[in-house]
C-alpha positions as CSV (number, residue, x, y, z in Angstrom):
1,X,147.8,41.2,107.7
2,X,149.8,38.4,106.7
3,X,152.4,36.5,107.9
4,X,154.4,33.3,107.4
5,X,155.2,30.7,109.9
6,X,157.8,28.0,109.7
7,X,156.5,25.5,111.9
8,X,157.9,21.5,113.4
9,X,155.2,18.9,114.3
10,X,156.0,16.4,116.3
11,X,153.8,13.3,117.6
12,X,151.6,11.2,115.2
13,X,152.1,12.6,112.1
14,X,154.0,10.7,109.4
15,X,151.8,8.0,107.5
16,X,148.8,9.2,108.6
17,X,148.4,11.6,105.7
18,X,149.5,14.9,106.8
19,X,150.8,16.2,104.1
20,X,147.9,15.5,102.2
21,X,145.4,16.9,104.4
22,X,147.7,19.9,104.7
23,X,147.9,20.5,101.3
24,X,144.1,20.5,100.6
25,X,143.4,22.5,104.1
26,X,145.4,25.0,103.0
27,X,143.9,25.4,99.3
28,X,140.8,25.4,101.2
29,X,142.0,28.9,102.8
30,X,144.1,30.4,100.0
31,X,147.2,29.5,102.7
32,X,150.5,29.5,100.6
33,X,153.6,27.5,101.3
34,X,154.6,23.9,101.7
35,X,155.3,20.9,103.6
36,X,157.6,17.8,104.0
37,X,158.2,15.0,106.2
38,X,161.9,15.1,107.9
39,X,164.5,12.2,108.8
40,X,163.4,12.5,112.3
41,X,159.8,11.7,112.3
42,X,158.8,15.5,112.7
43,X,157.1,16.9,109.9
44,X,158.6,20.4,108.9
45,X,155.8,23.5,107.2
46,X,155.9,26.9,105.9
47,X,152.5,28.5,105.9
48,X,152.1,32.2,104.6
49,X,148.6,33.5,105.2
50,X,146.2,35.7,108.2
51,X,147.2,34.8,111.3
52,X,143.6,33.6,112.0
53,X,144.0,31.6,108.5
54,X,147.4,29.5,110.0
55,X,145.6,29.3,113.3
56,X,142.5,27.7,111.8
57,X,144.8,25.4,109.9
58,X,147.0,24.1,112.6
59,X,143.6,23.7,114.4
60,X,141.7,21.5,111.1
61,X,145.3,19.6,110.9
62,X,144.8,18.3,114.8
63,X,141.0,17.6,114.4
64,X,142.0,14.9,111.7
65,X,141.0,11.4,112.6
66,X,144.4,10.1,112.1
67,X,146.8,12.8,113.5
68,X,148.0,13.2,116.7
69,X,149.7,16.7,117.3
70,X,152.3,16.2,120.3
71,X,153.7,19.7,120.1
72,X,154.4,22.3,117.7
73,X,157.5,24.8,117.5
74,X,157.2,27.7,114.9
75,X,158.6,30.9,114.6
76,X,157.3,34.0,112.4
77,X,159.7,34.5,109.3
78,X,159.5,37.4,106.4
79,X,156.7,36.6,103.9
80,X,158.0,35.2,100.3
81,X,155.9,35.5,97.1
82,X,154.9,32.5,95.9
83,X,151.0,31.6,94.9
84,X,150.7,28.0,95.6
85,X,151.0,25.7,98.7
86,X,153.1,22.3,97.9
87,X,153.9,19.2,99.3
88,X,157.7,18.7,98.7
């Protein structure tokens, strides 16, 4: 079943190549959506996939040598069609 996430990480994630390794994690699992950085040092995601498939990508975004996952707030919204995943 899918779903889509909006999700806030806070902690070590800006310059450290999140979006980046977001963007190829998720082509990796045929995860849709996108991500950006915000003004206040969070970075902000949508993710639309299985809810094992967001899971295993918040999970592969933490194990990343660089990135330092402090704590996470998401929240389930309705799915979009879209085919891609983007970094915005």
């Amino acid at each position: 079943m899918m779903i889509r996430k909006h999700y806030w990480f806070s902690g070590r994630v800006q310059g450290v190549g999140f979006r980046y390794h977001a963007y190829y994690i998720a082509q990796s699992l045929g995860v849709t959506g996108w991500v950006r950085n915000n003004w206040d040092d969070r970075v902000e995601m949508e993710a639309q996939g299985t809810r094992e498939d967001l899971a295993q990508m918040v999970e592969m975004l933490n194990a990343q040598r660089y990135i330092y996952i402090e704590s996470i707030q998401d929240k389930i919204i309705p799915l979009e069609e879209e085919n891609s995943f983007c970094i915005i």
